[in-house]
Steps between C-alpha positions, in 0.01 A plus 500: 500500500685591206856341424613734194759653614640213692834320377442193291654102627534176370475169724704204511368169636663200530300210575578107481253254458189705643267566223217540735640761656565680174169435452358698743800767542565622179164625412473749797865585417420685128166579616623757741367842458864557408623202354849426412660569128684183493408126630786312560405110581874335561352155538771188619167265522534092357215585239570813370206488233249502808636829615483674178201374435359632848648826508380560143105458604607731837571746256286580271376879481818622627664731296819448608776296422566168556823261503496127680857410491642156590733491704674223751376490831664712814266809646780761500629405173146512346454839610837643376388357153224646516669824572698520236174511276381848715472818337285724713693712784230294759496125515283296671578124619162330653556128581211277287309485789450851571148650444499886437168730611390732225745797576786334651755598252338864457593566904872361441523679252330809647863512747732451221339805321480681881915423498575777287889471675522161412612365851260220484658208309196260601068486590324237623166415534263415866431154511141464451308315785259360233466431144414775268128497365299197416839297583406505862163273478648264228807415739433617782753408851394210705463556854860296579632758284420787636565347838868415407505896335434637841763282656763630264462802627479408872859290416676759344396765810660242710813410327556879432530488900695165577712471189514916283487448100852569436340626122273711698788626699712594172238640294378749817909573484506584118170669510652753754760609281284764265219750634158387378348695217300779554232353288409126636203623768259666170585187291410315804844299478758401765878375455522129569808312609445248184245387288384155485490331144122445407478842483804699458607797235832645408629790301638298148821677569566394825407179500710417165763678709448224838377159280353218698747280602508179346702385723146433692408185333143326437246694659786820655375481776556872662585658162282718510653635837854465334341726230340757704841566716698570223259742381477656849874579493398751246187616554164479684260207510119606490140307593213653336235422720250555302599250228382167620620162345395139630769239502287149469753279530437220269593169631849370341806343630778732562795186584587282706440520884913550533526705212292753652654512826825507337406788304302665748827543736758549210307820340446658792881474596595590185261792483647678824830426424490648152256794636582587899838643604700405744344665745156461406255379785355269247828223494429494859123404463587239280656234724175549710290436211680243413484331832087578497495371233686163498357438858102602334554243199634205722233546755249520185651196319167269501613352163734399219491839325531705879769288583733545165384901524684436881802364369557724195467763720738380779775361161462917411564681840880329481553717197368821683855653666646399202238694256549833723837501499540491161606835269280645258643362182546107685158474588308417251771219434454367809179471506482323190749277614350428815143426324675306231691302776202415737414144541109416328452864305236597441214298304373737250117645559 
């Protein structure tokens, strides 16, 4: 499959105290059959020797570019550093943990070069099933793994029933706002309501336009769905199926059990108030979400950790009318006052 007349890309990862991951990432990263111009490593990691010192054996024979930059710790914030350092019209931002198949990035960028309009302001990958290549032997799932994969699923077919997404609900809202382009079925592509972060893509433009929001502290939890609705209020979303990336999830604490059921209920209320109007079905399906999911983590809460997720959850959901009433320019203010103000923050991953 040739790739020469496809647009070029850098990639920005930011990574914090995973070196193994690096390890195995990187080198399927710039050994794509189109690999990227630029590497950019933003690393926020304790021993930041290690990580230079990893990603510069993951590298060798690529071509490209490469920059580790240190930076101090925060997901969002990493990855608008590492933005800053992007000069290709494409950038890519993989987590350190996600392993690419040969010709990923040739299929995304296969629908960028399809977009002749320009209406497509992000592409995202499939999620792989299974490890690319000789990956798949060497660490291969255990069987409670793949059990607890297929359960997942089986969850999220429920709760879709008993308690709707309310990010589902706005992104099937935004996505409804522009016909589909003409070209998606020959590129084998389909617009998505938001890409997740292991494997997501964005026009350089657009997403210098958005920025992460760093607001999202730690690990951000949802900014990647923060990101990919303020993109959608411009212009489409796209999966290219036929890109496949495998998000292996390398163990690592993320925070504290009430940190991440603080955050977990604060950045999704902050999300659909800053992205769903007034009159947007999606405010509605958040106070039963919310309900779910308070009820789901108490009734789950067999430990220390589960029962501090509970309470940081419960501590967020007072905030919630508040958050939604709020006007554009107040919000982020709140929310930053509210996070600031919240009794045991969070315990940094």
């Amino acid at each position: 499959m040739s790739g020469h007349a496809l647009p070029h890309y850098d990639a920005v990862v930011a990574t914090c105290n995973r070196p193994e991951a690096l390890r195995m990432s990187l080198p399927l990263l710039v050994s794509q059959t189109k690999p990227p111009q630029r590497l950019i490593v933003v690393d926020s990691s304790d021993d930041h020797q290690a990580v230079c010192d990893t990603v510069g054996q993951a590298v060798i024979g690529f071509n490209g570019q490469t920059e580790i930059i240190r930076s101090k710790r925060g997901l969002t914030y990493q990855r608008n550093v590492g933005l800053k350092h992007v000069q290709e019209a494409i950038v890519f931002f993989p987590d350190d943990d996600s392993l690419f198949y040969p010709d990923a990035s040739e299929h995304i960028l296969r629908a960028y070069h399809a977009d002749k309009a320009e209406t497509v302001g992000g592409v995202c990958a499939a999620e792989a099933v299974s490890m690319p290549g000789e990956l798949e032997e060497s660490y291969a799932l255990s069987t409670s793994d793949k059990i607890k994969k297929k359960l997942i699923g089986a969850k999220r077919t429920l709760e879709s029933w008993v308690a709707p997404d309310p990010f589902l609900t706005l992104g099937q809202e935004l996505m409804r706002r522009r016909a589909a382009p003409a070209w998606l079925e020959a590129q084998n592509a389909v617009l998505v309501e938001s890409m997740t972060g292991f494997r997501m893509t964005y026009r350089t433009e657009a997403i210098k336009k958005a920025q992460f929001p760093e607001a999202f502290v730690n690990y951000g939890l949802f900014e990647d769905t923060e990101a990919s609705f303020s993109i959608l209020q411009n212009y489409h979303l796209v999966g290219a199926r036929n890109a496949q990336i495998y998000h292996h999830r390398f163990p690592g604490a993320r925070g504290s059990g009430y940190y991440m059921g603080l955050a977990a209920a604060l950045n999704r209320t902050y999300i659909i108030a800053k992205h769903a109007g007034p009159d947007s079905a999606a405010r509605r399906d958040l106070y039963k979400y919310h309900r779910y999911t308070l009820a789901r983590y108490v009734m789950t809460a067999t430990d220390a950790f589960g029962r501090d997720r509970a309470r940081g959850y419960r501590e967020a959901l007072k905030f919630t009318a508040a958050l939604l009433a709020a006007n554009e320019g107040g919000l982020d203010e709140l929310y930053e006052r509210i996070w600031n103000g919240s009794s045991e923050k969070a315990v940094a991953a």
